[in-house]
C-alpha positions as CSV (number, residue, x, y, z in Angstrom):
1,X,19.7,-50.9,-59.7
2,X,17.8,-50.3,-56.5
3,X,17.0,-46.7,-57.4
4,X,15.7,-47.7,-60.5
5,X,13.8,-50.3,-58.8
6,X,12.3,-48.2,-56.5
7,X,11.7,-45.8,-57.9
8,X,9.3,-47.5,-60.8
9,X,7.6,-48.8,-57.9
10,X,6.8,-44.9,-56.6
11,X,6.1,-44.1,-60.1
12,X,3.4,-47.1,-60.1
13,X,1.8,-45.8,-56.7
14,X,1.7,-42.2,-58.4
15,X,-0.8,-43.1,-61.2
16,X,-3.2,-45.3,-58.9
17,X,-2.8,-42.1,-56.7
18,X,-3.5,-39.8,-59.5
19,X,-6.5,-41.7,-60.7
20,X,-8.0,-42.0,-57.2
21,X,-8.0,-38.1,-56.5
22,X,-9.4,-37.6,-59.9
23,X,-11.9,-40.4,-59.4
24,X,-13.0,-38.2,-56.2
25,X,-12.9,-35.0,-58.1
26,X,-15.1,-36.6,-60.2
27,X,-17.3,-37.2,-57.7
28,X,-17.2,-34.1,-55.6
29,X,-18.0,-32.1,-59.0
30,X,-21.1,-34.6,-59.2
31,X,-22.5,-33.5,-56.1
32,X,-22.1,-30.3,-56.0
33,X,-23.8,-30.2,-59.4
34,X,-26.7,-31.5,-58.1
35,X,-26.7,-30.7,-55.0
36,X,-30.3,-29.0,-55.3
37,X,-31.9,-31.8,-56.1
38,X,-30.4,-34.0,-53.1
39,X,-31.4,-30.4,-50.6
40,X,-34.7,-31.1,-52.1
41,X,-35.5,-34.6,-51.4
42,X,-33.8,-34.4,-48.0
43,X,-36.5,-31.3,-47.3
């Protein structure tokens, strides 16, 4: 029972782990698409 226990608990971490590094793919992607415009108004 404690396996079973615990271990839906690491499952449940997992997916809010899963969607956090996907979240910050996400956003990486976003930059580095338009990282041209963000050279251009720094310069």
């Amino acid at each position: 029972m404690e396996f079973r226990r615990k271990f839906g608990k690491k499952k449940q971490k997992h997916s809010q782990k899963g969607l956090l590094l996907a979240l910050a793919l996400a956003v990486v992607l976003y930059l580095w698409f338009n990282a041209d415009a963000f050279i251009k108004a720094l310069f």
